[in-house]
C-alpha positions as CSV (number, residue, x, y, z in Angstrom):
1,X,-20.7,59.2,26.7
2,X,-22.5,56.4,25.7
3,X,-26.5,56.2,26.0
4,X,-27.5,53.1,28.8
5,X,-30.1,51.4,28.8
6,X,-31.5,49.4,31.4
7,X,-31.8,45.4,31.1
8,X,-35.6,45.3,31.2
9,X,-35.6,47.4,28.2
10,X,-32.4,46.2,26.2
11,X,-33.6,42.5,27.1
12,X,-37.0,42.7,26.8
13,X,-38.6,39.4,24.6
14,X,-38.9,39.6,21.0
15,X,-40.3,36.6,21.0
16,X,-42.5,33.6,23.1
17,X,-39.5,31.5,23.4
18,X,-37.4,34.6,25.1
19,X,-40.4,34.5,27.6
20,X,-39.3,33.8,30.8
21,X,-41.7,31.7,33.0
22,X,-44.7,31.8,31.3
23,X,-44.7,28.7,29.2
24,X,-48.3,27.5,29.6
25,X,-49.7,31.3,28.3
26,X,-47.2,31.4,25.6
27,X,-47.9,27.6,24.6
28,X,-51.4,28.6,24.6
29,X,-51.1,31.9,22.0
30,X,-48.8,29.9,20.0
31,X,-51.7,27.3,19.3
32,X,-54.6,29.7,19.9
33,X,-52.3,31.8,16.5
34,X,-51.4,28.5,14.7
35,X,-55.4,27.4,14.8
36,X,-56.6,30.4,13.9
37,X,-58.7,30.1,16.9
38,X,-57.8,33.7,18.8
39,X,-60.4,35.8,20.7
40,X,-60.9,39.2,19.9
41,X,-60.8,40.2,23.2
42,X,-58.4,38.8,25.6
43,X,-57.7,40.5,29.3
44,X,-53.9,39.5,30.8
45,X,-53.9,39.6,34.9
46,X,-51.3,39.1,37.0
47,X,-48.3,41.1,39.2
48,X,-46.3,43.2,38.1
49,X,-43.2,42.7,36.1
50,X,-43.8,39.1,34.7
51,X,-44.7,39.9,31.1
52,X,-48.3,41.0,30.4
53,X,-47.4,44.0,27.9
54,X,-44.7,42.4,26.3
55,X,-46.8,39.0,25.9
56,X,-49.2,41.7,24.3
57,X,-46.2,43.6,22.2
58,X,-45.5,39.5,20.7
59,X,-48.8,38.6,20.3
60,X,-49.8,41.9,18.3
61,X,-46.8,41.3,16.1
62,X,-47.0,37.7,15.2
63,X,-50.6,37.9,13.9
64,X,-49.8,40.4,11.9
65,X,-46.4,38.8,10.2
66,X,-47.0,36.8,6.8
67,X,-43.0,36.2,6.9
68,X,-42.3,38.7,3.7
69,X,-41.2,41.4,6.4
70,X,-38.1,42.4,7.4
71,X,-36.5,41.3,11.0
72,X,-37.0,45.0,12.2
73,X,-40.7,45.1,11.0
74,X,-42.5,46.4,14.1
75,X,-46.0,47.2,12.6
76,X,-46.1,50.5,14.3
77,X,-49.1,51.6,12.3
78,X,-51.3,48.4,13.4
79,X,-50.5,48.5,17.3
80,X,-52.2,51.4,19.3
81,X,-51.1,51.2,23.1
82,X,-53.1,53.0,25.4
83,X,-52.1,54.0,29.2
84,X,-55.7,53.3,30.8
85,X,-54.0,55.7,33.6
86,X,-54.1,58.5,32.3
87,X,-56.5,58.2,29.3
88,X,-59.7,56.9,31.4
89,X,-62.4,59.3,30.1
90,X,-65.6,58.4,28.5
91,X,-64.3,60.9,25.7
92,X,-60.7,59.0,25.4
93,X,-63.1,55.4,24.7
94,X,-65.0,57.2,22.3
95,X,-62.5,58.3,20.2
96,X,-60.6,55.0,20.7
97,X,-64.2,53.5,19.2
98,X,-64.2,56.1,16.3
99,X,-60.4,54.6,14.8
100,X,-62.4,51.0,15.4
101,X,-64.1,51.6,12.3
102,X,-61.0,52.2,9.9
103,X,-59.2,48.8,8.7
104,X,-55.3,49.0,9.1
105,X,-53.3,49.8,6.0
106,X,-50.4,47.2,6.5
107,X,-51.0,44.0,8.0
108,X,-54.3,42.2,8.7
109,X,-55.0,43.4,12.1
110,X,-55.3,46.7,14.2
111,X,-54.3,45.9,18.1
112,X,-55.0,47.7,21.0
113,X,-53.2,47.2,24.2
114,X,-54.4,48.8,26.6
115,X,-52.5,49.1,30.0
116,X,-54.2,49.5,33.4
117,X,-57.3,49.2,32.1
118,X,-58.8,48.8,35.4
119,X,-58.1,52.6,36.1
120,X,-61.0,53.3,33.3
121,X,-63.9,54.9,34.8
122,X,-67.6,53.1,35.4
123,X,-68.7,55.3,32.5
124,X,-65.7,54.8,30.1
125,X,-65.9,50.7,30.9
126,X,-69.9,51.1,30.0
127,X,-69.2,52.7,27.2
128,X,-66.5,50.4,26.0
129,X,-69.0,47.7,26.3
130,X,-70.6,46.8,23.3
131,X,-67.6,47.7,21.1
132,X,-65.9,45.2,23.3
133,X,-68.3,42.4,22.7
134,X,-68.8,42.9,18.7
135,X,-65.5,44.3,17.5
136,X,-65.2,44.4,13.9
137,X,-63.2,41.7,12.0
138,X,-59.7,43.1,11.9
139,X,-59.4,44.6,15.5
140,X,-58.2,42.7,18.2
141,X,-58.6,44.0,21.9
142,X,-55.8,43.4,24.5
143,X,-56.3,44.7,28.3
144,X,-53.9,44.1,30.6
145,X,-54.2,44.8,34.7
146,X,-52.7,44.1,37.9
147,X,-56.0,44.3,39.8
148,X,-58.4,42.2,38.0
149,X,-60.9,42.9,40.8
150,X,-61.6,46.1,40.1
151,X,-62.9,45.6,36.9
152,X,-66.7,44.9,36.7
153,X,-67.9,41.8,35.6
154,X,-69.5,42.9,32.1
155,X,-66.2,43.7,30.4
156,X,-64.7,40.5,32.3
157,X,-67.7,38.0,30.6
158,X,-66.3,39.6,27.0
159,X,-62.6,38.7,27.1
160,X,-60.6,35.6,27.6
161,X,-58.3,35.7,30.7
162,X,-54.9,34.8,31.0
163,X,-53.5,34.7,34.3
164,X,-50.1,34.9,34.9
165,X,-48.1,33.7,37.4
166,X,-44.8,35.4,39.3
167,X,-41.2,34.4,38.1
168,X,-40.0,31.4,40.4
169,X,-36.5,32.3,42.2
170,X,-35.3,29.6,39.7
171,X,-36.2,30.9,36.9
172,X,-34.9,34.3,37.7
173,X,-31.9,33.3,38.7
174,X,-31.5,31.3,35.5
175,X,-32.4,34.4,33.3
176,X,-30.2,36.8,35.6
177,X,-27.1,34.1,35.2
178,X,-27.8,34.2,31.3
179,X,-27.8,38.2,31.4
180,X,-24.6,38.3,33.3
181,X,-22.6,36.2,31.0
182,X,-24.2,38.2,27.9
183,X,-22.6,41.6,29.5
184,X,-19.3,39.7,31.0
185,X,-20.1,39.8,34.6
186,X,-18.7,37.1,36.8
187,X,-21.4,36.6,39.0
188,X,-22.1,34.2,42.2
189,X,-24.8,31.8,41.9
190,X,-25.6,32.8,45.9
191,X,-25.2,36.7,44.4
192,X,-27.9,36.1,41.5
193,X,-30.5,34.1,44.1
194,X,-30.3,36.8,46.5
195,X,-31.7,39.1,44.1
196,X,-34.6,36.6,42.3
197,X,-35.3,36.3,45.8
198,X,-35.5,40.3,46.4
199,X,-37.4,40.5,43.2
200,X,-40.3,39.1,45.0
201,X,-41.4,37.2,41.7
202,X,-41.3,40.3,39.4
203,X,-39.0,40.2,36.0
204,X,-38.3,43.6,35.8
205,X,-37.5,44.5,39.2
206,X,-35.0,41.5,39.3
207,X,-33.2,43.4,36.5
208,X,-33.7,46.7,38.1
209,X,-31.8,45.3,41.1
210,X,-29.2,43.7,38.8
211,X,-28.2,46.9,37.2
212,X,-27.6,48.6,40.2
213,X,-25.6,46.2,42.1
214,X,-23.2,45.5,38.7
215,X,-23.3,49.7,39.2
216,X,-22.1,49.1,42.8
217,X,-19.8,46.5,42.1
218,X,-18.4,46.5,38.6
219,X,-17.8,43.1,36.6
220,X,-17.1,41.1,39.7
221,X,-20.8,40.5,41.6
222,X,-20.3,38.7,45.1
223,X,-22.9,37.5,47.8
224,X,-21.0,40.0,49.6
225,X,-21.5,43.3,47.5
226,X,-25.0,42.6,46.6
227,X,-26.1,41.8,50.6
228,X,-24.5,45.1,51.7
229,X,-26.0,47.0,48.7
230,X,-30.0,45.6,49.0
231,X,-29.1,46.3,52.7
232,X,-30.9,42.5,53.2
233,X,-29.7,39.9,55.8
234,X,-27.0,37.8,54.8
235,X,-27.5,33.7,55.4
236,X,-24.5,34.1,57.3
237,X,-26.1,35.6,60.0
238,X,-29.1,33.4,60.5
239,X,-26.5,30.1,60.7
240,X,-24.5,32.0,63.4
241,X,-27.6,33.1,65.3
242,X,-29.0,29.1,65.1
243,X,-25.9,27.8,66.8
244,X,-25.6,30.1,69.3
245,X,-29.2,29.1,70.1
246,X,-28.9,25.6,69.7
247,X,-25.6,26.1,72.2
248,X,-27.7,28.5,74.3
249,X,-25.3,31.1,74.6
250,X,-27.7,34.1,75.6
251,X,-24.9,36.9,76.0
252,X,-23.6,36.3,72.3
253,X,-27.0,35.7,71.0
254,X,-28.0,39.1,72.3
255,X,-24.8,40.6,71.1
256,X,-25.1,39.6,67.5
257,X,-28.4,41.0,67.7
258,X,-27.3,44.2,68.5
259,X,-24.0,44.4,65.8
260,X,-27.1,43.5,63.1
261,X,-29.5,46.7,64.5
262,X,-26.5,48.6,64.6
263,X,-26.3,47.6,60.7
264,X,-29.3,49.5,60.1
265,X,-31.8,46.4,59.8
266,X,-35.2,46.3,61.2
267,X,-35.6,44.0,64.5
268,X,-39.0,42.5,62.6
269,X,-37.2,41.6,59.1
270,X,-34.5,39.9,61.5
271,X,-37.2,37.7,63.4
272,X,-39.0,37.4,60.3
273,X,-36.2,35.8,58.5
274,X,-35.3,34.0,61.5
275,X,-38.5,32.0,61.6
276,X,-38.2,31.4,57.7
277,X,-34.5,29.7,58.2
278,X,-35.8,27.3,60.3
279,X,-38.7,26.4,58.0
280,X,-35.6,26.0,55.8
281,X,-33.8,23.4,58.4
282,X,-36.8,21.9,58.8
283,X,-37.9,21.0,55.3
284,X,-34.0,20.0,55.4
285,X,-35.0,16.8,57.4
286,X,-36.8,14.9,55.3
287,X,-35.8,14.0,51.6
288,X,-39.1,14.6,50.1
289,X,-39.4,18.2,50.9
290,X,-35.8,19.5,49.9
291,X,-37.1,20.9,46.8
292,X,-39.1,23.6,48.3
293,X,-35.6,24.8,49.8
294,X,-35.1,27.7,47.2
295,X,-31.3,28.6,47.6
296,X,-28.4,28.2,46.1
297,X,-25.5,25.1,45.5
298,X,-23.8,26.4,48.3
299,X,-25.9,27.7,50.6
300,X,-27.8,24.7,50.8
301,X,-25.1,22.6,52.0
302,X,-25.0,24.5,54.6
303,X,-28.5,24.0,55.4
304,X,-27.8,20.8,55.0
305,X,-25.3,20.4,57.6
306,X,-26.6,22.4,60.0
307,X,-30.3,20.7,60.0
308,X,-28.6,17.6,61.2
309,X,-27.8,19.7,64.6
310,X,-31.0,21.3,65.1
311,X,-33.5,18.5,66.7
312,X,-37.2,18.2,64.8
313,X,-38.6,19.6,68.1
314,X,-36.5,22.2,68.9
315,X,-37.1,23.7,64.9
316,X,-41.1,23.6,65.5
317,X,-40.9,25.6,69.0
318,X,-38.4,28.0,67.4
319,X,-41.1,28.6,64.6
320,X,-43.8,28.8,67.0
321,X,-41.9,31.0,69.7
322,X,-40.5,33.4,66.2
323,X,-43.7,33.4,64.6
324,X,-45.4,34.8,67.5
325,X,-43.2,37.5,68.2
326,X,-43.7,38.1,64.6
327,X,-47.2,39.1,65.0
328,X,-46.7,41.2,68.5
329,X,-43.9,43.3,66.9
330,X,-46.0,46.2,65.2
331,X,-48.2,46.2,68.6
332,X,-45.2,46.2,71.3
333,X,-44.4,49.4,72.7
334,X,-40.7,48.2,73.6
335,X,-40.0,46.2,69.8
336,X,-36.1,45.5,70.7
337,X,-37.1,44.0,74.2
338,X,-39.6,41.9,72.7
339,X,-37.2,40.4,70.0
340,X,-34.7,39.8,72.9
341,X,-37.0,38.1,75.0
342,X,-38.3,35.9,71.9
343,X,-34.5,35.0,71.7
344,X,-33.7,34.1,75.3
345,X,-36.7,31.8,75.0
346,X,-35.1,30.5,71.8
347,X,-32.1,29.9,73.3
348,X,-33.1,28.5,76.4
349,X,-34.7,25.5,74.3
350,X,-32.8,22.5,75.0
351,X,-31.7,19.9,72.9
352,X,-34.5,17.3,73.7
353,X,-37.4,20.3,73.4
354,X,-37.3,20.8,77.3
355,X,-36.9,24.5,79.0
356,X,-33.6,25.0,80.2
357,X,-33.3,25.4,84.2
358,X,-36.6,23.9,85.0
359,X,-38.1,25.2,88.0
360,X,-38.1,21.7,89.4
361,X,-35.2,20.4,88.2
362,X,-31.2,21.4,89.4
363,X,-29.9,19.1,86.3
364,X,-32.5,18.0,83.6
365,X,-33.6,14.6,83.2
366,X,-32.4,14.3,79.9
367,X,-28.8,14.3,81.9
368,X,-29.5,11.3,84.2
369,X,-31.2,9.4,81.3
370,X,-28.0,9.8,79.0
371,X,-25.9,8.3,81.9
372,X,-28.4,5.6,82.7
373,X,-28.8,6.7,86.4
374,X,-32.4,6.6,88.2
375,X,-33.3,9.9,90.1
376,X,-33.8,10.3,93.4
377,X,-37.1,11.3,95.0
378,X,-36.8,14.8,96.5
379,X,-38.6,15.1,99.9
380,X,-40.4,18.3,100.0
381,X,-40.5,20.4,102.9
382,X,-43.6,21.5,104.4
383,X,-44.3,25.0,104.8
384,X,-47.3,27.8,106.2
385,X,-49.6,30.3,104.3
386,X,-46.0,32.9,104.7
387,X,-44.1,30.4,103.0
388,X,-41.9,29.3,106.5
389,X,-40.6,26.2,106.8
390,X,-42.8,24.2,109.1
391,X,-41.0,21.5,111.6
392,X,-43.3,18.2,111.4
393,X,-41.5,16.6,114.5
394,X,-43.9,14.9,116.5
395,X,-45.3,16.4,119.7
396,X,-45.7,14.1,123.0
397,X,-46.5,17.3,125.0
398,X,-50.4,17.3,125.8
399,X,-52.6,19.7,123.3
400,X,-52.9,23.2,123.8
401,X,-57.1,24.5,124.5
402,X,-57.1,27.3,121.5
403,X,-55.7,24.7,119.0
404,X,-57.0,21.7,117.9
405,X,-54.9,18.6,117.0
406,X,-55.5,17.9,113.4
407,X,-54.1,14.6,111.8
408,X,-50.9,14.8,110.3
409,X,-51.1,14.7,106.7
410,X,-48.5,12.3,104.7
411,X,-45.1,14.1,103.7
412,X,-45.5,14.9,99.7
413,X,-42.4,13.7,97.5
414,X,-41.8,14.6,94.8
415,X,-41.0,12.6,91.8
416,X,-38.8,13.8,89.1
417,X,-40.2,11.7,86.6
418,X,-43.6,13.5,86.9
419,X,-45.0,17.0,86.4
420,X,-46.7,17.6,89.7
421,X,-47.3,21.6,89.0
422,X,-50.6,22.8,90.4
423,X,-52.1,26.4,89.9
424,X,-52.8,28.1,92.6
425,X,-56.2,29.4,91.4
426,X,-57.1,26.2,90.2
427,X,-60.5,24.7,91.0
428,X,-58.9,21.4,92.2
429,X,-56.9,23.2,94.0
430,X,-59.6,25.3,95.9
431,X,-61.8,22.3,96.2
432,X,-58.5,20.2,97.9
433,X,-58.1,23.4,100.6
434,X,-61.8,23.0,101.3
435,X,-61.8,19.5,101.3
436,X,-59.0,19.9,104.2
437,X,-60.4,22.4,105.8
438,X,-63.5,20.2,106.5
439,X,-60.8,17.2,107.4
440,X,-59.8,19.4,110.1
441,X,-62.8,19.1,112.0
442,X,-62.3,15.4,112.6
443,X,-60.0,16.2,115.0
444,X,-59.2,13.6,117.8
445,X,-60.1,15.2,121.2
446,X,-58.5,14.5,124.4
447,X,-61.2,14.6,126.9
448,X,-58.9,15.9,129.5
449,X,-57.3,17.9,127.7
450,X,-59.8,20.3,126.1
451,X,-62.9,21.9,128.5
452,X,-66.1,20.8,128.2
453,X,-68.0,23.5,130.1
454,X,-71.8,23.8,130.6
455,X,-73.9,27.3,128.4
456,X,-77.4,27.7,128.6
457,X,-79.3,28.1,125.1
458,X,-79.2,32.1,125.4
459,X,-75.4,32.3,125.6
460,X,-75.2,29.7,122.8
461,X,-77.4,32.0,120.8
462,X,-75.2,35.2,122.3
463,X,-72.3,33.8,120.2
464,X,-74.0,32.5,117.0
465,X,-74.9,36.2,117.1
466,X,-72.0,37.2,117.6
467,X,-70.2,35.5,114.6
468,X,-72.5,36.8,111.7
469,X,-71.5,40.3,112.9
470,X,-68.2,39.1,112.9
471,X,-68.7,38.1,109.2
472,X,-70.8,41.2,108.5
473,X,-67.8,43.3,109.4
474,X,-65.7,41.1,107.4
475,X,-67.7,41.9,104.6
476,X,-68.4,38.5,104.1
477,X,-72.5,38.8,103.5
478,X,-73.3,35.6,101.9
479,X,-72.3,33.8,104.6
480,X,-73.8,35.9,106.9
481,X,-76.9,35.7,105.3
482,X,-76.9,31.6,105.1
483,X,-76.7,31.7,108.9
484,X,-79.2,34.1,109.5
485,X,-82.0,32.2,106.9
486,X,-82.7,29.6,110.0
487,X,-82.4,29.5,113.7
488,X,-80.5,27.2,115.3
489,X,-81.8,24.2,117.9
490,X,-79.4,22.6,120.2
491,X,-79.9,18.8,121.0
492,X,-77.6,18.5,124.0
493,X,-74.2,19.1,122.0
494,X,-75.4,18.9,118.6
495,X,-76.5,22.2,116.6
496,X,-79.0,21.2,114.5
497,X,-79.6,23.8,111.2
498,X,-82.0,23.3,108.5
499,X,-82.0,24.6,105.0
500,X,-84.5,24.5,102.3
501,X,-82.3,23.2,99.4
502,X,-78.6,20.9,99.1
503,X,-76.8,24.0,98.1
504,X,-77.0,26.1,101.0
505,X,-76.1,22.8,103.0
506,X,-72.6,22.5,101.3
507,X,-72.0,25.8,101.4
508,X,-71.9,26.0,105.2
509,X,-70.3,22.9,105.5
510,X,-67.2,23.7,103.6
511,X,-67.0,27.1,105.8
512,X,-68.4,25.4,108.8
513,X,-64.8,25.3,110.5
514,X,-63.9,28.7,111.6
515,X,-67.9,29.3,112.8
516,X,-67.1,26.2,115.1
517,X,-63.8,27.2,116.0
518,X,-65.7,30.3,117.2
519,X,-68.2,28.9,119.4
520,X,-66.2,26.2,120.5
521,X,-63.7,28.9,121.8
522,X,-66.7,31.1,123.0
523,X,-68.7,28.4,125.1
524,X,-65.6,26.8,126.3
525,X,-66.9,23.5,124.9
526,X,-65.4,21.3,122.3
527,X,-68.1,19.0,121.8
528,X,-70.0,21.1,120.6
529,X,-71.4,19.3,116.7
530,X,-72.8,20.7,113.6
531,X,-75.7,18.8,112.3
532,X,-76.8,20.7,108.7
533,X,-80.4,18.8,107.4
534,X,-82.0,19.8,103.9
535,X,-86.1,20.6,104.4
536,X,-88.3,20.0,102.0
537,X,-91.5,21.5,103.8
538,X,-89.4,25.0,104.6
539,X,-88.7,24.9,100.8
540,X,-92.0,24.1,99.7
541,X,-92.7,27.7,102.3
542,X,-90.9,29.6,100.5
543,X,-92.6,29.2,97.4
544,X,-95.4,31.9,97.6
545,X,-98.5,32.6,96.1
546,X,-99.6,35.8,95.3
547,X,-102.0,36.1,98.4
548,X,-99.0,34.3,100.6
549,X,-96.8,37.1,99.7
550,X,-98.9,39.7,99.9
551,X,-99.9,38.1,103.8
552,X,-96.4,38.1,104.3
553,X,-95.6,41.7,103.6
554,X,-98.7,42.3,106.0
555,X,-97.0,41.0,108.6
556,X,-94.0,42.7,108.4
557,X,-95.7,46.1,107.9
558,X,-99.8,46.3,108.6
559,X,-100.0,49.9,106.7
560,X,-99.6,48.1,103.1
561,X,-103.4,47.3,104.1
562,X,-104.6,50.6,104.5
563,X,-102.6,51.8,101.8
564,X,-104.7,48.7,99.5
565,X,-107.4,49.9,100.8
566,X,-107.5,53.7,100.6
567,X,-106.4,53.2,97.1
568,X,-108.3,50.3,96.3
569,X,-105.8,48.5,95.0
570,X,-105.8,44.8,93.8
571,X,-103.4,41.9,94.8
């Protein structure tokens, strides 16, 4: 049997022409060689798989050739590659330092290339140092590394860095289609993007990938083979899932979902790639932005097409809604239910960016618009604190004593045209229920209707009482504690209260209505008035001295003297 071997190796770059998307690095050796201007220490960065050692391999040749060699010339004896990896001792540098000294014996230059060189140890970089910074003459230094951060930034100040850049899907894809026709594979151009793009930007694994789908597949590489042997979503199935979305067909939605888990593919690649297809619609829409669509021929006439269904709005909420889910997925507990919810909501996106059976809507607007026909307002019915509908037909009947006629508010209607939504726990809401609440004590009075019986001043005082233990009981103490700050003085029917500052005031009056519901009910009397004043001079009381306070607490409790005194304590 015949030896293989692999396409990275077999079509590795002799040359800086053969490199593949790297032109300003290899334009810049070229000149750099040509010039005779080329440091003696140069450091290559960059991922992996795009070209670093073999840029090195070239480089280490071409200074070297005079053109009297042979094509198969290699210059083995000039070019010393070291695996940083494994070689990372201070001993490994210092014999590496000791061959420094000896001038090559073909050629004009000794290279080293040394590989991972960020896997050197502090003491083998510190001793690499000053060798590094005055080389001799014919030794040329060439470090290459993934991770350019790890390497302290004294050998960095010595070398001239090249960075290079990952492979663009194009340009893979281009290379891949020019390997395929060099070993007679008929390939797809869809086939050869789908693995550039599962390359991730790396050279090598692109040609890893190619060998084993022509090993799956034979000469004949379809979209087809290559998506069932990467085991990666095909386009196919984010189209379908899009226009079962865009019809909002839920059941079917959820269906496909579960034929593609049952496929073996993870619920976050699928939302993932979901949320990229319809960055790819959207950068569809507008001509200036179809370049950064990086698919193939075909493929993106599909795109095409089917970004002329999808609205502008709809494609934003679908990123937003997939983007989120996105980031929830490693956290959620239940991952499938959270996808499926994330679709419903998808789906239940309708065409004009509205939410699909509104909770105030039976058909949307967007229906009545298209048919030119104005809505009619919806009257809604009133309804009590357990949600029963109330009947607002007026009473002729005269008013009952224990309930107070309050004014009937206006009917609210609703207009379709308008988002009348109010949270519950709002603070407009809370203030509007207070605000009512106190409307409900400007209540219009029969006189011969509701009793208007005579108390005396104790039994007035009897049922003030008598409410803050109500309240106390209720566990409502702040209240409590607001009516029990001042005593009340009755002025005929008015009950005159004073407070020392404004806020106390409004707090009473928004809760003033069950307190004189209470008394009201208790003295039999319904004119009975609530007449709140703020104080200044019982303010200005309340703000002690030292001596006041201490004469205060004296009067509540005459031992603190004797205890002052028997102590001799001060004030």
């Amino acid at each position: 049997m015949e030896h293989f071997i692999v396409s990275a190796r077999k079509y590795r770059p002799q040359t800086f022409k053969d490199v593949v998307g790297q032109q300003a690095i290899t334009n810049t050796l070229l000149n750099a060689i040509e010039n005779n201007h080329l440091a003696q220490a140069l450091l290559f960065t960059g991922p992996r798989g795009v070209g670093k050692t073999t840029c090195a391999r070239i480089l280490a040749k071409m200074i070297n050739s005079d053109g009297s060699e042979t094509e198969d010339e290699d210059f083995a004896f000039n070019i010393f590659e070291l695996d940083a990896a494994s070689n990372n001792s201070v001993d490994d540098i210092r014999n590496l330092t000791d061959q420094v000294r000896i001038p090559p014996q073909v050629g004009k230059y000794k290279v080293y290339i040394i590989d991972e060189v960020h896997m050197l140890s502090p003491s083998a970089f510190n001793a690499f140092l000053k060798t590094l910074e005055e080389p001799p003459k014919h030794c040329i230094f060439i470090l290459a590394t993934t991770e350019k951060h790890k390497i302290i930034p004294t050998i960095l100040s010595r070398c001239q860095i090249f960075d290079f850049k990952r492979i663009t899907v194009k340009d893979a894809k281009d290379y891949l289609k020019y390997i395929a026709e060099e070993q007679g594979v008929k390939a797809e151009d869809d086939a050869l993007h789908i693995i550039a793009q599962k390359a991730d930007g790396a050279m090598r694994d692109a040609l890893s990938i190619f060998d084993r789908v022509v090993s799956f597949s034979g000469k004949e590489l379809t979209r087809q083979a290559v998506t069932e042997n990467l085991n990666v979503l095909d386009y196919e199935t984010y189209f379908t899932s899009t226009d079962l979305i865009l019809d909002n067909k839920i059941p079917e939605l959820l269906i496909q979902y579960n034929h593609t888990l049952s496929k073996g593919f993870d619920g976050h690649h699928y939302i993932a790639g979901l949320a990229s297809h319809f960055r790819d619609l959207l950068v569809c829409q507008n001509e200036k932005t179809i370049e950064l669509l990086e698919v193939g021929e075909d493929t993106k006439e599909k795109y095409l097409k089917q970004s002329k269904k999808a609205p502008h709005a709809f494609l934003i909420k679908g990123i937003e809604l997939a983007n989120d889910c996105d980031l929830k997925y490693k956290s959620s507990k239940n991952q499938r239910l959270l996808v499926e919810l994330c679709l419903m909501q998808l789906a239940s996106i309708t065409f004009d960016g509205e939410k699909k059976n509104s909770k105030y809507y039976i058909i949307p607007p967007s229906y009545f618009k298209a048919k030119g026909i104005t809505p009619i307002p919806v009257e809604i019915p009133k309804t009590n604190k357990t949600n029963e509908v109330v009947d607002e037909t007026p009473d002729t009947s005269t008013a009952k004593v224990n309930a107070p006629i309050a004014a009937e508010p206006a009917k609210p209607v609703l207009d379709l045209n308008k988002d009348q939504r109010t949270s519950g726990l709002s603070l407009k809401s809370i203030k509007a229920k207070k605000e009512h609440q106190i409307r409900q004590m400007e209540v219009v009075i029969d006189a011969e209707a509701l009793p208007t019986e005579a108390f005396t001043e104790a039994e007035f005082h009897e049922a003030w009482n008598a409410y803050i233990k109500q309240l106390h009981k209720k566990g409502e103490k702040i209240m409590a504690s607001i009516l029990e700050m001042g005593k009340p003085k009755l002025d005929n029917t008015n009950i005159k209260l004073a407070f020392p500052n404004e806020t106390l005031k409004v707090e009473l009056e928004r809760a003033q209505y069950p307190l004189m519901e209470f008394i009201r009910k208790s003295l039999m009397n319904y004119d009975l008035k609530l007449d709140i004043t703020v104080n200044e001079e019982i303010s200005k009381k309340y703000a002690f001295t030292t001596q006041e306070k201490y004469e205060k607490l004296k009067e509540k409790n005459p031992n603190i003297e004797v205890l002052r005194k028997t102590f001799g304590l001060d004030i």
